[in-house]
C-alpha angles and dihedrals in degrees: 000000000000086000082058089053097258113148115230077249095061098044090050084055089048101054092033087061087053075245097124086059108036109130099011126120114214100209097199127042124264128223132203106205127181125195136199085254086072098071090063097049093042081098081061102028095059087042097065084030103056082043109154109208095205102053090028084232137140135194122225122215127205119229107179111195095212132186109218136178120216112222101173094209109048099023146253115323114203133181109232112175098336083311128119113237125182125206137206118200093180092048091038087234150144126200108197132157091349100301122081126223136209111250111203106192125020104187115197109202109195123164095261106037149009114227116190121200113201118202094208082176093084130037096227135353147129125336117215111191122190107196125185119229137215080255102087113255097349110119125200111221119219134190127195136125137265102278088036082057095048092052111118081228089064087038103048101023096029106032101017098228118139145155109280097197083063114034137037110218098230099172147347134192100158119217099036101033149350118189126205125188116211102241 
């Protein structure tokens, strides 16, 4: 296609219309897979997937991977950096390096179910994920912000949700890997 002339805009129109494909039969499955590598590279991976083509910009958005220790009276203590953070879920806060900020959305992944809390009491702020692992009863933290949270790699890698008119769910073993099979 770029042999043909077409710009890289123009081919990420055409595939996004469903246009590149139309008519064409895939003869194999295809499979979307996402590693424990991934969460490393997110800074980079939003970057080149958030990419303008008018202003030949991208966004990056941050993923930190976080241990934190739930004491249920005084808070959530989580390492950031070296640096000690508390959280409050029932403040939607977060103290951190003597200033506390505002945290907009704190998503809890179980097995069985994904529980958002929405914080309506401030326009943006930090996001603060707990996400269960194949290891029973041992959950991973997470920190990004809003537009890092509503990236199809923290829906479908981190939480798990997908389309389901779309992909099959074929294995997960979060954090190492979760396979999707293009329906």
């Amino acid at each position: 296609l770029l042999k043909e002339g077409k710009s890289a805009k123009r081919i990420k129109e055409l595939f996004e219309s469903g246009k590149l494909l139309k008519g064409k039969k895939v003869n194999h499955p295809i499979y979307w897979v996402f590693t424990g590598d991934l969460i490393g590279k997110f800074f980079w991976i939003s970057y080149f997937g958030s990419w303008n083509f008018e202003t030949l910009k991208g966004k990056h958005y941050p993923l930190y991977q976080t241990f934190c220790v739930e004491k249920l009276s005084k808070g959530i203590f989580c390492s950031i950096g070296g640096t000690t953070a508390i959280f409050n879920p029932l403040k939607m806060s977060l103290f951190f390096k003597g200033k506390t900020y505002p945290v907009k959305i704190f998503a809890v992944k179980t097995p069985k179910e994904l529980r958002i809390f929405l914080n309506k009491n401030v326009p943006n702020g930090n996001v603060i994920e707990k996400v269960y692992t194949f290891k029973g009863n041992f959950y991973i933290w997470f920190l990004t912000n809003r537009e890092g949270f509503y990236t199809n790699f923290n829906s479908m890698f981190v939480l798990r949700t997908y389309n389901r008119n779309l992909f099959e769910l074929v294995e997960s073993r979060f954090p190492n890997y979760v396979f999707y099979k293009l329906k």
